[in-house]
RONUGU-55428 format. One record per residue: residue number from 1; residue in three letters; chain; z, y, x of N, C-alpha, C, O in turn. Coordinates in steps of 0.2 Angstrom, whole numbers, plus 5000, padded with zeros to 4 digits. Layout:
<nodes>
(NUM 'ALA' 'A' (Z Y X) (Z Y X) (Z Y X) (Z Y X))
...
</nodes>
This chain:
<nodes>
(1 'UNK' 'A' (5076 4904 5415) (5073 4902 5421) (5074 4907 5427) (5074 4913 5425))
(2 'UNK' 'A' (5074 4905 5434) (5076 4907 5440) (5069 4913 5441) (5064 4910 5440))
(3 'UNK' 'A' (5070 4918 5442) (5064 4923 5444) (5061 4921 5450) (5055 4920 5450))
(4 'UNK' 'A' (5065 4918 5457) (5062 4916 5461) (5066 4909 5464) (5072 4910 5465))
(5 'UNK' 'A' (5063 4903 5466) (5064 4898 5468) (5063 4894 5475) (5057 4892 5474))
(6 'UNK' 'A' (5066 4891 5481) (5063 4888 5483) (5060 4882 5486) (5063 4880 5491))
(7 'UNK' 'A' (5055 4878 5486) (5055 4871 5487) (5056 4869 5495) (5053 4871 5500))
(8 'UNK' 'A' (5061 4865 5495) (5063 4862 5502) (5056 4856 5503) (5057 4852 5508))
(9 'UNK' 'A' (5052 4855 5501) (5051 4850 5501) (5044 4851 5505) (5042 4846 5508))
(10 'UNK' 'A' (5040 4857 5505) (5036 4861 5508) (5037 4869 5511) (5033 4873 5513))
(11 'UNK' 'A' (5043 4869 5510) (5045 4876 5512) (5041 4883 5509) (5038 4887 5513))
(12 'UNK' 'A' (5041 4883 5505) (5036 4889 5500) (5042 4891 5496) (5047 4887 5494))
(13 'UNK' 'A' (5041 4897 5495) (5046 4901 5491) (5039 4902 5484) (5033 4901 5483))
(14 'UNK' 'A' (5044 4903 5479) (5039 4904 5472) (5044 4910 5467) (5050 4911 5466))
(15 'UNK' 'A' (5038 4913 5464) (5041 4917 5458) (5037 4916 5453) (5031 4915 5454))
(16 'UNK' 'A' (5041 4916 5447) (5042 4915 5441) (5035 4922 5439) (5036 4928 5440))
(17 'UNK' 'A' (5028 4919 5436) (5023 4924 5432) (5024 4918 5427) (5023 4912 5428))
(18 'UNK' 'A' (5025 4923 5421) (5022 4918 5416) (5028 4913 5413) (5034 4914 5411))
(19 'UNK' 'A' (5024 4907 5412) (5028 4903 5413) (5027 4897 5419) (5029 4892 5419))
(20 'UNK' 'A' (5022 4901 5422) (5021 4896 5428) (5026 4901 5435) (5028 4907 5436))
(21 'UNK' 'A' (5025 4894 5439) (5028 4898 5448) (5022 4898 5451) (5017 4895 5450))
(22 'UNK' 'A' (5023 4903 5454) (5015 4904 5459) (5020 4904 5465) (5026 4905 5465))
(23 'UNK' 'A' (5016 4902 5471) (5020 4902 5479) (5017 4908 5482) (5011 4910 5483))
(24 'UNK' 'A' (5023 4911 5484) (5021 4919 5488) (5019 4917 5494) (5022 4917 5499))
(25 'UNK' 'A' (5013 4915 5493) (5007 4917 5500) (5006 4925 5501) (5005 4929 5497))
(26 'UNK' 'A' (5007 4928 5510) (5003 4933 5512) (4999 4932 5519) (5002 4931 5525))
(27 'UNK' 'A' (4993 4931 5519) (4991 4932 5526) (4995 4934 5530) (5000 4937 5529))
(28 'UNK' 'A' (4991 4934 5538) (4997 4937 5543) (4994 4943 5543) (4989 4945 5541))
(29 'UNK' 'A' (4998 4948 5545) (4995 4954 5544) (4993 4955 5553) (4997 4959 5556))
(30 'UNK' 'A' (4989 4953 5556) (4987 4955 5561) (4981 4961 5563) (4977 4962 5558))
(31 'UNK' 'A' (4979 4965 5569) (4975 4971 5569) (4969 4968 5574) (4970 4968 5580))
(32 'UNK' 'A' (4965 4967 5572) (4957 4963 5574) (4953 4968 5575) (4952 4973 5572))
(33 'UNK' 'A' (4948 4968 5582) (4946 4974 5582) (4940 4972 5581) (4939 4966 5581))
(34 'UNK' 'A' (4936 4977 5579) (4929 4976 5576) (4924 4970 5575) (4924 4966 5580))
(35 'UNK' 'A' (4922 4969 5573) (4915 4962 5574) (4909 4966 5577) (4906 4971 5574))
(36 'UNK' 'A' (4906 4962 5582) (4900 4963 5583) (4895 4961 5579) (4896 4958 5573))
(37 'UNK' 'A' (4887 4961 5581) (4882 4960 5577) (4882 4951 5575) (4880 4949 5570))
(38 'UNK' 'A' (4884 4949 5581) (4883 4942 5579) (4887 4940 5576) (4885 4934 5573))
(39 'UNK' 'A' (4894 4941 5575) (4902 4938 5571) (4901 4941 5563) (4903 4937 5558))
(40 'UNK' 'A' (4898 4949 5561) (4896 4950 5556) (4893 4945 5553) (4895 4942 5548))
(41 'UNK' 'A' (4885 4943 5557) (4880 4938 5553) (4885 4932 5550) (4886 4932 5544))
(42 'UNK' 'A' (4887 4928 5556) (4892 4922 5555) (4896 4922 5549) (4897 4918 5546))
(43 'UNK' 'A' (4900 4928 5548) (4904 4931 5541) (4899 4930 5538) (4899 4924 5536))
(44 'UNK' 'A' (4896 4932 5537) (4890 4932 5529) (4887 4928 5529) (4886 4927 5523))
(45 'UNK' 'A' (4885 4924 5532) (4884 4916 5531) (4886 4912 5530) (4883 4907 5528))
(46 'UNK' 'A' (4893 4913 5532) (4899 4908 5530) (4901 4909 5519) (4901 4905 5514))
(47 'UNK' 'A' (4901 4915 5520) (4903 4921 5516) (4897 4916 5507) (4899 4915 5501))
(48 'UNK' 'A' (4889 4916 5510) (4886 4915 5504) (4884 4907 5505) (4884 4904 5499))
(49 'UNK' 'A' (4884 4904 5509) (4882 4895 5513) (4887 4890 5512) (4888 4884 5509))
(50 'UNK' 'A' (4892 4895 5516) (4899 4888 5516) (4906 4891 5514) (4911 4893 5518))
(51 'UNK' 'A' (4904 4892 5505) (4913 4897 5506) (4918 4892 5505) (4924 4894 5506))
(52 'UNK' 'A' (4917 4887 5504) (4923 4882 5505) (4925 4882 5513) (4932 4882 5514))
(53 'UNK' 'A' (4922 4882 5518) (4924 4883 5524) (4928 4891 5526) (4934 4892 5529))
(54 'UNK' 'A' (4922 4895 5523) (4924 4902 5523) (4933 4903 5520) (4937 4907 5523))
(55 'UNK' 'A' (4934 4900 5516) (4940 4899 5512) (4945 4898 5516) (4948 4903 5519))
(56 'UNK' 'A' (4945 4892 5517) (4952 4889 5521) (4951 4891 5528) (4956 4888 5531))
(57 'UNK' 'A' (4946 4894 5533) (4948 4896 5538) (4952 4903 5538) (4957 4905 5541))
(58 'UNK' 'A' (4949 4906 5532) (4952 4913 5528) (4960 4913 5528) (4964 4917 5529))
(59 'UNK' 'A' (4960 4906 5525) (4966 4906 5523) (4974 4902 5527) (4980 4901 5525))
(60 'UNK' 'A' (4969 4899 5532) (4975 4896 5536) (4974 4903 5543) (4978 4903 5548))
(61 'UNK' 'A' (4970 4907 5544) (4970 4913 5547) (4966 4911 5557) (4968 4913 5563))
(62 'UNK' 'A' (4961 4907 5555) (4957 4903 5560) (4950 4910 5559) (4947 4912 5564))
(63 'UNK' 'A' (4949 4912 5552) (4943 4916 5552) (4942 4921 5558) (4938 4918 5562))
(64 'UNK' 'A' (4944 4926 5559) (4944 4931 5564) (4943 4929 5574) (4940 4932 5578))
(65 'UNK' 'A' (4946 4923 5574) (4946 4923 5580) (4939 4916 5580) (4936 4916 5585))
(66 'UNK' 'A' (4937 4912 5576) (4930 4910 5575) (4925 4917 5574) (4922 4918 5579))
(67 'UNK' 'A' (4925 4919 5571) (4920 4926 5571) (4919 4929 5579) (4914 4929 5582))
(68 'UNK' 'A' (4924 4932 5581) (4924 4934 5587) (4923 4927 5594) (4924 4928 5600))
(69 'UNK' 'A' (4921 4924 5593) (4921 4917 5598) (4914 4917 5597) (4909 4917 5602))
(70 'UNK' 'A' (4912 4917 5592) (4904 4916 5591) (4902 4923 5592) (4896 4923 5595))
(71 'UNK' 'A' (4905 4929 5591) (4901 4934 5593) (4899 4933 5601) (4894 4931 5604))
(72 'UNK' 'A' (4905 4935 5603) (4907 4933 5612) (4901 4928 5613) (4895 4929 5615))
(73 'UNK' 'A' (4902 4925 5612) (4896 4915 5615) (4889 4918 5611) (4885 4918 5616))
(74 'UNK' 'A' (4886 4920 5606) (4880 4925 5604) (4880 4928 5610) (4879 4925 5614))
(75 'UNK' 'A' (4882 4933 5611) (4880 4939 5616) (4879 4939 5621) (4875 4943 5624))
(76 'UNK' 'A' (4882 4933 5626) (4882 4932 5633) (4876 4927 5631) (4872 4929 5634))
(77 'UNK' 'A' (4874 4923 5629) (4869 4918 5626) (4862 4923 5628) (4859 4922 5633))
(78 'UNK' 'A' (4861 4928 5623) (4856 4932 5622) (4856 4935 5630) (4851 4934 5633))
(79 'UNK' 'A' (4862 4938 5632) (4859 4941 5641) (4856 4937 5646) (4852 4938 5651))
(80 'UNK' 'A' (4861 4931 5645) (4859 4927 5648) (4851 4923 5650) (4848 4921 5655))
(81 'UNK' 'A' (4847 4924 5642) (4842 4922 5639) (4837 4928 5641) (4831 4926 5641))
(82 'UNK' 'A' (4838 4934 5642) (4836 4940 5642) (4835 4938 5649) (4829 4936 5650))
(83 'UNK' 'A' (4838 4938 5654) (4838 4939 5663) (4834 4933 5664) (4828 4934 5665))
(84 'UNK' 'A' (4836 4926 5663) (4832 4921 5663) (4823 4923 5661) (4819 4920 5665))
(85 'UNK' 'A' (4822 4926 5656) (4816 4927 5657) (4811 4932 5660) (4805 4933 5662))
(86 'UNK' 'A' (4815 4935 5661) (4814 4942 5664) (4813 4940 5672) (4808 4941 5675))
(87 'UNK' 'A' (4818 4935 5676) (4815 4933 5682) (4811 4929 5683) (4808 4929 5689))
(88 'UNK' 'A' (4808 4922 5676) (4803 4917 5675) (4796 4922 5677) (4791 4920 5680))
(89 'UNK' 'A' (4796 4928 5673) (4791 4932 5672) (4789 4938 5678) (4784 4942 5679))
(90 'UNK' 'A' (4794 4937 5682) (4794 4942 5687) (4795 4950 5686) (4793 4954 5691))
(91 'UNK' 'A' (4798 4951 5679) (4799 4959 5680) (4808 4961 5682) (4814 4959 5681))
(92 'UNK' 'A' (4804 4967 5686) (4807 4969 5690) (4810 4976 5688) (4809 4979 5683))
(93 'UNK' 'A' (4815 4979 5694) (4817 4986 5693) (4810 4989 5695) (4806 4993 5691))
(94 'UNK' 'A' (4807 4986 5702) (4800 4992 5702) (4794 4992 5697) (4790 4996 5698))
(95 'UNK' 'A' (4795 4987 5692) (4790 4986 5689) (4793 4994 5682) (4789 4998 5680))
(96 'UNK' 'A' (4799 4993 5682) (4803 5000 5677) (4801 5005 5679) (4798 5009 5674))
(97 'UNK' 'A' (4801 5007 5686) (4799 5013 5689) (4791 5014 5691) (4790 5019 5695))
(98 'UNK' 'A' (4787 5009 5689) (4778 5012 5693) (4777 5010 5684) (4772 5014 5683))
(99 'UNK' 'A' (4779 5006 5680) (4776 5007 5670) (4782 5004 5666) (4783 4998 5665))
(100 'UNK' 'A' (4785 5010 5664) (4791 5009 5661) (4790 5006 5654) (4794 5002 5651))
(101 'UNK' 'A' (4783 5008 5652) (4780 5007 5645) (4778 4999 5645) (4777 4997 5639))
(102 'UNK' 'A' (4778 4996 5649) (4775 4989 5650) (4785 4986 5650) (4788 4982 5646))
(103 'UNK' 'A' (4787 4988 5656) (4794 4985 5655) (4799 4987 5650) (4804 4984 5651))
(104 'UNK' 'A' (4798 4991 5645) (4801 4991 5639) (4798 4987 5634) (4802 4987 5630))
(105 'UNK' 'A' (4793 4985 5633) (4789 4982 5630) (4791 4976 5631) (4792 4973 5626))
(106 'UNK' 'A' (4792 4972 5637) (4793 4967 5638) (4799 4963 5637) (4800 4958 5634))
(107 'UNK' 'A' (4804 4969 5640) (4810 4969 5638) (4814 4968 5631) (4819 4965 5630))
(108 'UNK' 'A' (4810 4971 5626) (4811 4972 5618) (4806 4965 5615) (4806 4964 5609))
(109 'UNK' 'A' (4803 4961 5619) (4797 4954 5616) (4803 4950 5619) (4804 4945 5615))
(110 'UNK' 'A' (4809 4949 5625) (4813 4945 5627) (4819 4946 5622) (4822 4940 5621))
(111 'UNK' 'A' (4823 4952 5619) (4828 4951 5615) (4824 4950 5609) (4829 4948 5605))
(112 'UNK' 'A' (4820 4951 5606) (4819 4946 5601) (4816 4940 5600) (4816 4937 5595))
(113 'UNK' 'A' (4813 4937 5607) (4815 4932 5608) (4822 4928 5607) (4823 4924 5602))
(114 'UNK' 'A' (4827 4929 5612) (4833 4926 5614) (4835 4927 5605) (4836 4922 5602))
(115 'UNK' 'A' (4836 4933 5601) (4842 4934 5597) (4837 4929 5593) (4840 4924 5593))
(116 'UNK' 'A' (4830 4928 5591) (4829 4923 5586) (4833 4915 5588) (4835 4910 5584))
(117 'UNK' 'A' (4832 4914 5596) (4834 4907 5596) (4843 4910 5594) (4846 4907 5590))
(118 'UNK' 'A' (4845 4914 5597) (4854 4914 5595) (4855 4913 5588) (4858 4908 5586))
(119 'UNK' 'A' (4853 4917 5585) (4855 4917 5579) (4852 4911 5574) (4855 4910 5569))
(120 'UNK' 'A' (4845 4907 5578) (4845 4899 5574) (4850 4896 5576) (4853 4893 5571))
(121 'UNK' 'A' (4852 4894 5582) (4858 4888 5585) (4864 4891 5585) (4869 4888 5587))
(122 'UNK' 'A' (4867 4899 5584) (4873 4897 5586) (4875 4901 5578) (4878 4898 5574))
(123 'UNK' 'A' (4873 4905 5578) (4875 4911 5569) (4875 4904 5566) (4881 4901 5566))
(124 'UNK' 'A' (4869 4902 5563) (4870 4899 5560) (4867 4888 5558) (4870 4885 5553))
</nodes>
């Protein structure tokens, strides 16, 4: 039998393990720059929830630019959601500079606000 083979009929090359042909699948070898906090979550959720999805996006090589789509759209989501209440509420720069303690306080009650809505409706 031939060490390696290949089918015209789907264009896959195959080599001989065994007595079976396996088809030489490689990913593409692309250089992806890091994931932010929210493309990580979306990985690992995908990763323990939905690995049949997790799989073949993995594997037709859609994974990475989903992760980062949903980072980017999480992120700007949360700032957006950040300023929006920061001006419904009226804080200000001069509120920063006459009680920073009160505007950081605020500030940190609105991104935990905004990330719990992001990360129900968009993560996951």
């Amino acid at each position: 039998m031939k060490k390696h083979i290949y089918d015209e009929q789907n264009g896959l090359h195959y080599t001989l393990h065994g007595d079976y042909y396996l088809p030489d699948l490689v990913l593409p070898e692309k250089e992806y720059p890091p994931l932010g906090k929210y493309g990580g979550m979306r990985k690992t959720y995908l990763q323990e929830h939905h690995k049949l999805l997790y799989s073949r996006m993995l594997g037709d090589g859609s994974l990475w630019q989903h992760l980062h789509e949903v980072d980017e759209h999480a992120q700007s989501t949360v700032d957006a959601i950040i300023a929006r209440m920061a001006e419904v509420d009226g804080v200000t720069e001069e509120l920063k500079t006459t009680d920073p303690m009160c505007w950081v306080g605020l500030m940190n009650n609105y991104r935990h606000c905004a990330e719990e809505l992001v990360i129900r409706e968009i993560v996951y």
